[in-house]
C-alpha positions as a printed NumPy array, in Angstrom:
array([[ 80.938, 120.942,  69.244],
       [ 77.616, 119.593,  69.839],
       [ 76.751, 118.655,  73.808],
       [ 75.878, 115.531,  72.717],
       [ 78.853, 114.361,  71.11 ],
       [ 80.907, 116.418,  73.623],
       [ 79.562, 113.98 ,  76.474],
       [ 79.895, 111.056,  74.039],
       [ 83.855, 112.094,  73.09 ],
       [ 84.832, 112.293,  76.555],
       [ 83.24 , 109.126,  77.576],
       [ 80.983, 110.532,  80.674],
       [ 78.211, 108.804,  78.257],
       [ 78.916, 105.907,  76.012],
       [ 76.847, 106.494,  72.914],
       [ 75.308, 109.743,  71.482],
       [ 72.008, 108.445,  71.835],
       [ 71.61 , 108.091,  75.297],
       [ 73.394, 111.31 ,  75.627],
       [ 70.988, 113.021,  73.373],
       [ 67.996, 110.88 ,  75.786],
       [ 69.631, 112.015,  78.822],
       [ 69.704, 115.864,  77.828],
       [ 66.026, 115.913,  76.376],
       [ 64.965, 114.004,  79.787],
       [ 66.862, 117.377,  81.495],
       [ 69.273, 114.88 ,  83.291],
       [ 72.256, 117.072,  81.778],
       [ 72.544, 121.297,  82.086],
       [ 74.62 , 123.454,  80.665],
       [ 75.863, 126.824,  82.724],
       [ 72.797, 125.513,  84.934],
       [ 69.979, 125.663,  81.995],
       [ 68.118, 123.103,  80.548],
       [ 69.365, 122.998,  76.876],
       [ 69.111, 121.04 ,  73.564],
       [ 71.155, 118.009,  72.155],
       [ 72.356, 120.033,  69.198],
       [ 73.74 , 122.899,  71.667],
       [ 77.034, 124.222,  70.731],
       [ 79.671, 123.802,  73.906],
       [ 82.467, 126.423,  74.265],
       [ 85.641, 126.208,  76.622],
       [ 84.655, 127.9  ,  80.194],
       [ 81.112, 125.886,  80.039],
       [ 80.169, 123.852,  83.205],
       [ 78.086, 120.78 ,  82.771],
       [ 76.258, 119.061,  85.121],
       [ 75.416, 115.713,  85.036],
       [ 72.462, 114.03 ,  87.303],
       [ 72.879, 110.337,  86.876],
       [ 70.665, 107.842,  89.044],
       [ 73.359, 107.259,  91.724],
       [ 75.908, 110.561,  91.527],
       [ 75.512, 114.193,  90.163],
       [ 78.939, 115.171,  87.94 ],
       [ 80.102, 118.54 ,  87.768],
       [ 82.965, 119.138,  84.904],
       [ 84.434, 122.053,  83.292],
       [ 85.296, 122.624,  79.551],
       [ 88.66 , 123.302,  78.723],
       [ 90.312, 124.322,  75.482],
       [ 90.836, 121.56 ,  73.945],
       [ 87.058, 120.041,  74.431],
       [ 88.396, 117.799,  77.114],
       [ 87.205, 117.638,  80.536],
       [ 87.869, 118.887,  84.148],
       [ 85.696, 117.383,  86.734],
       [ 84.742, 120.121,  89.444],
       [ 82.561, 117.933,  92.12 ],
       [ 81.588, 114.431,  91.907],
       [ 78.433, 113.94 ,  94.527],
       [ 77.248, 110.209,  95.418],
       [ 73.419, 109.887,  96.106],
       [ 71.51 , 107.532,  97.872],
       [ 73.111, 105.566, 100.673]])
């Protein structure tokens, strides 16, 4: 499955499009590395997720759904 969709299917982003935005902006890595949109996701991937107030860690299972790892709050 494409990142993009994958973050749009599990609802950490609500449309495609500003999942697509956020991964060409390098707000969103994959296995720590700066990747495309159209990258495929596997089970075992970690994504990372830097948005403007907290930085989300989550980990792909099996069935493309998600298991969050850290959840970090920025700013005060």
């Amino acid at each position: 499955m494409r990142l993009d969709k994958f973050l749009k299917i599990n609802r950490i982003i609500k449309r495609r499009a500003l999942a697509k935005d956020a991964i060409d902006k390098g707000f969103v890595l994959k296995n720590g590395r700066r990747v495309k949109p159209s990258s495929e996701v596997s089970s075992g991937d970690e994504i990372q997720i830097n948005f403007a107030n907290r930085i989300l860690v989550v980990k792909v299972m099996e069935n493309m759904e998600v298991e969050v790892i850290s959840e970090e709050k920025r700013g005060s």
